[in-house]
MARKE-799037 format. One record per residue (C-alpha): x, z, y; residue number from 1; residue in one letter. Coordinates in nm, 2 decimals. Layout:
BEGIN
REC      c1      c3      c2    i  aa
REC       X       Z       Y  NUM   A
...
//
This chain:
BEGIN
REC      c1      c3      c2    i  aa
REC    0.00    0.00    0.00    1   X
REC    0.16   -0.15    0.33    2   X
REC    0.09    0.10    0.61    3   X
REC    0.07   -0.10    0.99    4   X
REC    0.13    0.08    1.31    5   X
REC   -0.05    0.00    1.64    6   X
REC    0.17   -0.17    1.89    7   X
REC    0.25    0.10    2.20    8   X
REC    0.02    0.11    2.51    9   X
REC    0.14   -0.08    2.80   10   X
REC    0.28    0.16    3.07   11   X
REC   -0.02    0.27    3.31   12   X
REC   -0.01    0.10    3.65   13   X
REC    0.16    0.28    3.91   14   X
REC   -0.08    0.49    4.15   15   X
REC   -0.16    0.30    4.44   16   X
REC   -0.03    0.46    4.78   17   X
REC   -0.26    0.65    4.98   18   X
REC   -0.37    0.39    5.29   19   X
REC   -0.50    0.52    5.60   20   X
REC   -0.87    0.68    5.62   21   X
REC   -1.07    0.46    5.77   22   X
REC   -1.22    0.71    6.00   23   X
REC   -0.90    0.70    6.15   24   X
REC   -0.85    0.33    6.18   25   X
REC   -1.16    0.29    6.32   26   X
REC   -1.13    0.56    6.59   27   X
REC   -0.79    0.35    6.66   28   X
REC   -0.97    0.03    6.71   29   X
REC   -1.21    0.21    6.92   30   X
REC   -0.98    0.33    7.17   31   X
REC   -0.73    0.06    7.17   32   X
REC   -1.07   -0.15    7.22   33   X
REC   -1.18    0.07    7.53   34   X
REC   -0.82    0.11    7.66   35   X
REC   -0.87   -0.28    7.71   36   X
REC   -1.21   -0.30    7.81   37   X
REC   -1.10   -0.04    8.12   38   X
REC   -0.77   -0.21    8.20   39   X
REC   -0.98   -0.55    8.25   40   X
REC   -1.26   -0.35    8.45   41   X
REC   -0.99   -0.17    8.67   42   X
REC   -0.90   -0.52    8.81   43   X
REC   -1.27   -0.59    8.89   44   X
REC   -1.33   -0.26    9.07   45   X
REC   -0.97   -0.28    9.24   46   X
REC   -1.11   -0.62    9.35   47   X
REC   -1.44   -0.49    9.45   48   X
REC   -1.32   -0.17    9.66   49   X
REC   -1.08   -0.44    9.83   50   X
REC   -1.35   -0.68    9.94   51   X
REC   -1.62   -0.40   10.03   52   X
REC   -1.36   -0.20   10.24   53   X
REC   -1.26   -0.48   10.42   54   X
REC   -1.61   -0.62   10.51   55   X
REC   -1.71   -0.26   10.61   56   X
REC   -1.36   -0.28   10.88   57   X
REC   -1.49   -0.68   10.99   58   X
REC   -1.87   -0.62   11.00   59   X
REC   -1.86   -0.53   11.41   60   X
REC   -1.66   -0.86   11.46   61   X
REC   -1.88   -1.04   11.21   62   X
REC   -2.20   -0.93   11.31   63   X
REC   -2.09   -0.96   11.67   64   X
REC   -2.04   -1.36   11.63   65   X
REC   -2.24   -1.43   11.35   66   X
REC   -2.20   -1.74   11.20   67   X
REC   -2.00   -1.86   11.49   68   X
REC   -1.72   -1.65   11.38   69   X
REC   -1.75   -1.89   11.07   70   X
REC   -1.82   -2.26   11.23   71   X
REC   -1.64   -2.20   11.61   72   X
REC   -1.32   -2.37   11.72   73   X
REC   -1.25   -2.10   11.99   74   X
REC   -1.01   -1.81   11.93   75   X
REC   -1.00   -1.64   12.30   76   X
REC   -0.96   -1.22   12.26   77   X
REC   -0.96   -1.19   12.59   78   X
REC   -1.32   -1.29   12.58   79   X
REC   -1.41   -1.13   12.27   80   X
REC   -1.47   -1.51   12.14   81   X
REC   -1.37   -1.59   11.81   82   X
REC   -1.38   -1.89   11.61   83   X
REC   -1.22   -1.87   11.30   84   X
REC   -1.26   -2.28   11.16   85   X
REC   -0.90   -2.34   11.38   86   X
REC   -0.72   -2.14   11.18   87   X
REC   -0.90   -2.25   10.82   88   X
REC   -0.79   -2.57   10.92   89   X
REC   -0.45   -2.49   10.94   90   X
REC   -0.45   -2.29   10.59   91   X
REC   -0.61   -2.56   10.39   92   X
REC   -0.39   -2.85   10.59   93   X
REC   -0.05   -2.68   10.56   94   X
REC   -0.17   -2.58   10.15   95   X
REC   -0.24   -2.96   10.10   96   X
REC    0.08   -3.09   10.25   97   X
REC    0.30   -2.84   10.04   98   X
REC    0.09   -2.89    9.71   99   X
REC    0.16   -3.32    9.78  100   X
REC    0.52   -3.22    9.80  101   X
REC    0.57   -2.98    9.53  102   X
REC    0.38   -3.08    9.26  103   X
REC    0.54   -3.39    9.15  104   X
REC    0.86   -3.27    9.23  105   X
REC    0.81   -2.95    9.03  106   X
REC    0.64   -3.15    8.74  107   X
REC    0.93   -3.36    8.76  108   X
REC    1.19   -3.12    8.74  109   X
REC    0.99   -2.90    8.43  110   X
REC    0.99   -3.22    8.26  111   X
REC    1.39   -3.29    8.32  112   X
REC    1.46   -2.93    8.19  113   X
REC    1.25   -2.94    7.91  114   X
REC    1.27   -3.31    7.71  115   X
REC    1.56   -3.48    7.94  116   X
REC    1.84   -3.25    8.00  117   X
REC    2.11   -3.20    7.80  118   X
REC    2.17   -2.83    7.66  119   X
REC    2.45   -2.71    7.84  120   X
REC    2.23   -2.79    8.23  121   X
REC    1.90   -2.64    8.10  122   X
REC    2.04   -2.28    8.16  123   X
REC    2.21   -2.26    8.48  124   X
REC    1.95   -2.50    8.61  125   X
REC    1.65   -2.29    8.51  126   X
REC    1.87   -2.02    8.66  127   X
REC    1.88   -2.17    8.97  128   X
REC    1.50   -2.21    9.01  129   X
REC    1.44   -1.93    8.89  130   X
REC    1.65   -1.80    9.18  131   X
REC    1.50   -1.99    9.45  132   X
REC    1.16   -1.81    9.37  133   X
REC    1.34   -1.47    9.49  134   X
REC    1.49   -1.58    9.80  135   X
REC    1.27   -1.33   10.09  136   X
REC    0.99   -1.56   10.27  137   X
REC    1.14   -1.47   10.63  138   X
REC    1.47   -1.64   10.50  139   X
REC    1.28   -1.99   10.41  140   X
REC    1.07   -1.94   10.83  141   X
REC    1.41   -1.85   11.01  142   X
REC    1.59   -2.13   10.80  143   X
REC    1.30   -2.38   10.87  144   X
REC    1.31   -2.26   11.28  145   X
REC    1.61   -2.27   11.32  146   X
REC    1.76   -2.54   11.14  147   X
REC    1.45   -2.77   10.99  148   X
REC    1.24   -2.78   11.30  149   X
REC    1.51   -2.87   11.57  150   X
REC    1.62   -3.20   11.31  151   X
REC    1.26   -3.26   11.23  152   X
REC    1.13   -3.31   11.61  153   X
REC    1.39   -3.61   11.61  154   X
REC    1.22   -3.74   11.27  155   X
REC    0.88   -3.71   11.40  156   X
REC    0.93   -3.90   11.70  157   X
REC    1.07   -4.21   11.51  158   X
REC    0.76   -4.16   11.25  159   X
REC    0.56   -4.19   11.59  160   X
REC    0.73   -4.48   11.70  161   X
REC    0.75   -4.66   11.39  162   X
REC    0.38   -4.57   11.32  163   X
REC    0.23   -4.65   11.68  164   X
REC    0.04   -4.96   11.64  165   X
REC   -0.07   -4.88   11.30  166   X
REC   -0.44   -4.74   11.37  167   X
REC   -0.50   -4.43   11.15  168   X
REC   -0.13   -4.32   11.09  169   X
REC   -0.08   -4.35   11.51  170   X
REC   -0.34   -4.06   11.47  171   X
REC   -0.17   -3.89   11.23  172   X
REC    0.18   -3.91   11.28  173   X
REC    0.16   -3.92   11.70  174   X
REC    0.43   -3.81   11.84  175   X
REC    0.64   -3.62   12.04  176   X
REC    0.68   -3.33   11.85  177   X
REC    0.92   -3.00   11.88  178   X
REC    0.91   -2.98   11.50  179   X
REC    0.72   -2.66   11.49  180   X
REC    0.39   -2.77   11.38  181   X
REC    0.16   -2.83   11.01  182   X
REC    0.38   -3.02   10.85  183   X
REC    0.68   -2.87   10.89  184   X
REC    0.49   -2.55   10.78  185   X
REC    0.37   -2.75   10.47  186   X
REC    0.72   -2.84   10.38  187   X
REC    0.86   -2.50   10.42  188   X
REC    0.59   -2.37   10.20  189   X
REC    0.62   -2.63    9.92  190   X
REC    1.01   -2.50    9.94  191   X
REC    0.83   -2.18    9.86  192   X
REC    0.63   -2.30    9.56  193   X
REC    0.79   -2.56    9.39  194   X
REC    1.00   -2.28    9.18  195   X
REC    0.68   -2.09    9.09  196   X
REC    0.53   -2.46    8.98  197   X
REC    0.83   -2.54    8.82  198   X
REC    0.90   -2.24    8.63  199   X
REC    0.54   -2.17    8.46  200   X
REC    0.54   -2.54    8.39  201   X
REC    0.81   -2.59    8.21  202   X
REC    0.73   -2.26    8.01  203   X
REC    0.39   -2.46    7.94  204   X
REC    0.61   -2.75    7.84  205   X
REC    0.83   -2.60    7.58  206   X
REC    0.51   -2.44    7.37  207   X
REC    0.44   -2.84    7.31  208   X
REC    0.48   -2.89    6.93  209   X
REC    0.78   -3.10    6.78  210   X
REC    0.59   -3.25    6.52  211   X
REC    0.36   -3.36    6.78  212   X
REC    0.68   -3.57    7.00  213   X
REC    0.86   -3.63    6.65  214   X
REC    0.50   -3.83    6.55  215   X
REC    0.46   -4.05    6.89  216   X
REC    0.86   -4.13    6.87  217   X
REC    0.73   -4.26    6.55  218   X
REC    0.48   -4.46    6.64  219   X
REC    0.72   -4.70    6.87  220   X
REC    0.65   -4.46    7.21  221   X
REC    0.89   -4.45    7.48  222   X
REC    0.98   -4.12    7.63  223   X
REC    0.74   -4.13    7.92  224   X
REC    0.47   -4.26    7.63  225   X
REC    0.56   -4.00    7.49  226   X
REC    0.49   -3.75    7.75  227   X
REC    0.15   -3.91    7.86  228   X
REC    0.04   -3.91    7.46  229   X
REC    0.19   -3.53    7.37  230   X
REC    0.34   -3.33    7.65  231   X
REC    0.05   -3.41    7.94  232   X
REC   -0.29   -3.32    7.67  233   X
REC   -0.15   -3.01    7.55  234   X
REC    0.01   -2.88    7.86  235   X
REC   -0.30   -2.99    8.10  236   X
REC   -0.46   -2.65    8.13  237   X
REC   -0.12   -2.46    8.18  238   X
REC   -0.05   -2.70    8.43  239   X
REC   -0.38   -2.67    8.72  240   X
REC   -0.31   -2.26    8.63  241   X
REC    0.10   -2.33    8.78  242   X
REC   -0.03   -2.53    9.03  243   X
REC   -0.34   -2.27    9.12  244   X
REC   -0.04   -2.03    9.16  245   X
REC    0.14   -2.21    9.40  246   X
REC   -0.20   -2.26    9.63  247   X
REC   -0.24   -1.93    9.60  248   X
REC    0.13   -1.88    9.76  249   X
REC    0.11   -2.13   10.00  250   X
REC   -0.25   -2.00   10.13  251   X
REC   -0.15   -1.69   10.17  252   X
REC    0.20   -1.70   10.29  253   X
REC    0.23   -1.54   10.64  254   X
REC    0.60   -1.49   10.79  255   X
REC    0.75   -1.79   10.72  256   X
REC    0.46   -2.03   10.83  257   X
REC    0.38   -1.77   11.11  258   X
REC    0.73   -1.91   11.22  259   X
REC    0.72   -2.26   11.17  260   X
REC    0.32   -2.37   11.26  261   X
REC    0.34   -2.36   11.61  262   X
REC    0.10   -2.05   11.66  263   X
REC   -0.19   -2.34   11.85  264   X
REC   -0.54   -2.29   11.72  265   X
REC   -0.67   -2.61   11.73  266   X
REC   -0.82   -2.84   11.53  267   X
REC   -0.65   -3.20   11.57  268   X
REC   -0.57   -3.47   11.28  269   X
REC   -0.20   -3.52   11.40  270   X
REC   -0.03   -3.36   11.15  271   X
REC    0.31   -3.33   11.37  272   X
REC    0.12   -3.13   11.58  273   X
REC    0.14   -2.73   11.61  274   X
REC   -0.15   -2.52   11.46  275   X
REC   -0.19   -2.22   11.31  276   X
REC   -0.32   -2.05   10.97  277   X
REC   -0.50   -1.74   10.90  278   X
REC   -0.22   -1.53   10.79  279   X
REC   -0.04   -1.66   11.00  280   X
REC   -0.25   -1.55   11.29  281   X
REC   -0.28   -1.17   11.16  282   X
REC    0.10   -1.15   11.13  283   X
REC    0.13   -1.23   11.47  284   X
REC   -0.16   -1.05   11.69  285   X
REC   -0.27   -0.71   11.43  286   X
REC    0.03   -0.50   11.57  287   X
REC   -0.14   -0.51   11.89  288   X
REC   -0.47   -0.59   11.81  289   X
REC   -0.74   -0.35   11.86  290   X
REC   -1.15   -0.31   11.87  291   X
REC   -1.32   -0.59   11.82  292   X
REC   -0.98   -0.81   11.79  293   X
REC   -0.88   -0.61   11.55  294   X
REC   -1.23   -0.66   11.39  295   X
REC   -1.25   -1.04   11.36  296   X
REC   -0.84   -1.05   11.21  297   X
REC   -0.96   -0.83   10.91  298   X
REC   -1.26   -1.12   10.92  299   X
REC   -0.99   -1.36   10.86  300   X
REC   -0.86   -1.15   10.59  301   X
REC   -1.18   -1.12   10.41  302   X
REC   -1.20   -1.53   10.44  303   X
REC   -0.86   -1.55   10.27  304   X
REC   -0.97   -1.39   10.04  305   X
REC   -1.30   -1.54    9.90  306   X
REC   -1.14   -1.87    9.99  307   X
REC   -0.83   -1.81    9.74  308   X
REC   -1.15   -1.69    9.51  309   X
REC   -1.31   -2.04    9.59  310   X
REC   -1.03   -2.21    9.50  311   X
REC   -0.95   -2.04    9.14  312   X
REC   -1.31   -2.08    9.07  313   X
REC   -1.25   -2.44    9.11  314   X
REC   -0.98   -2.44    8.94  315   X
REC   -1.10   -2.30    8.63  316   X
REC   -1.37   -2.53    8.61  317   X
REC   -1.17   -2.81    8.60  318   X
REC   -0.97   -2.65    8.33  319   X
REC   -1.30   -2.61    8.13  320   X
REC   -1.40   -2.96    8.21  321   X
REC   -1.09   -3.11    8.07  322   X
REC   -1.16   -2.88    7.80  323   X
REC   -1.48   -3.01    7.68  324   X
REC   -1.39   -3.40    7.69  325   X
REC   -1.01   -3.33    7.52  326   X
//
């Protein structure tokens, strides 16, 4: 009689490690969850305190003027007149001029640094920009009043010349000038820009996927194909946010166009001409503003500021309109 014996038991599992309770992973997700939810409220109410304090410090000017105070060309103090559509003129003008200027040359540059450049120049090039975005505001206004102005007012007046019997450009490029004036505000501001644009852009840039230029390279594209097929769809939406930035900037910059505009509220299509913005105007008259002056330059504050609103607004609906048909 043959006697079998049962094979062995396999070894029993290892006990599995105690995880966390979930009473206490889902009080973590809770408060990391409300910790957000406050941070992103916080912004709102900062933003709401700002704008209701503000109004409450304009309301005597505004309600003194009324809607005149909105659609007025006439800035007189003296008078307790004041017209704020001068100096709105000025800040979208001088905005517009730096945005012409700076965007294609800061769109130009990203795209140098990020697909054309050879290694060893992306670095201390992107360092460079990078440092232009720190240099102090008042060091771009003295350098444009000082230097810029005084070799612009020749440049103007041989625009003005060349331009004369030309209809609408002996409009906008009349001369003589002293070189203070929109545009030369609008060129020191897109000075003041172009590293912000450049800089977020070409961070926008780099996040485009290799497979993605690898795969129109393949299909016969030239670089700049290449770029309109790849780089310019994915990097669209990244793009208006850089560029929102710089409006932004150049809106609400206020020493170094306060030095450059010319300090003239007027509203006048010559472009050489002086004007003035509406930072630029607080800079210069709150120190000795007082009453009702003092009133109507926190109005122009509260303007800025639901105008920058205005214009992010836009700007994100153009984002989510290029969304939708991508």
């Amino acid at each position: 009689m043959t006697l079998t014996t049962a094979p062995p038991a396999p070894p029993a599992p290892p006990a599995p490690q105690a995880l966390a309770s979930p009473g206490r992973a889902g009080m973590s997700d809770r408060a990391f969850r409300f910790l957000s939810l406050g941070c992103g409220l916080l912004v709102l109410v900062i933003l709401g305190f700002i704008a209701v304090s503000m109004t409450q410090k304009a309301w005597p000017a505004l309600s003194h003027d009324g809607l005149r105070f909105f659609t007025t060309t006439r800035w007189a103090p003296s008078a307790e007149v004041f017209g704020s559509l001068p100096f709105v003129y000025g800040t979208v003008v001088t905005a517009v001029i730096a945005l012409v200027l700076a965007v294609p040359l800061s769109i130009g540059i990203a795209l140098f640094l990020s697909d054309v450049a050879p290694p060893r120049l992306r670095r201390p090039v992107s360092s460079l920009i990078d440092l232009l975005a720190a240099v102090p505001s008042v060091v771009y206004g003295l350098w444009g009043v000082i230097v810029l102005a005084p070799w612009l007012a020749g440049v103007y007046d041989r625009v003005g010349d060349i331009t004369s019997p030309i209809p609408v450009l002996s409009t906008l490029f009349a001369g003589p000038s002293t070189g203070r004036g929109l545009f030369t505000a609008g060129i020191i501001l897109a000075l003041m820009v172009t590293p912000i644009i450049t800089s977020i852009t070409r961070e926008v840039f780099d996040t485009v996927p290799a497979m993605a230029k690898e795969a129109a390279y393949a299909l016969g594209s030239t670089r700049w194909e290449m770029i309109r097929a790849a780089v310019f769809p994915h990097s669209s939406a990244g793009m208006i946010g850089a560029v929102m930035l710089g409006v932004g900037r150049a809106m609400g910059e206020t020493i170094a166009a306060a030095l450059v505009i010319g300090s003239s509220p007027q509203i006048a299509a010559n472009l050489f001409g002086s004007g003035d913005s509406m930072a630029a105007v607080i800079a210069n008259e709150f120190s000795e503003a007082g009453g009702l002056h003092r009133a109507a330059l926190i109005g122009l504050g509260v303007e800025l500021f639901v105008l920058t609103i205005l214009v992010n607004i836009a700007a994100r609906m153009v984002i989510a309109r290029g969304r939708k048909f991508a």
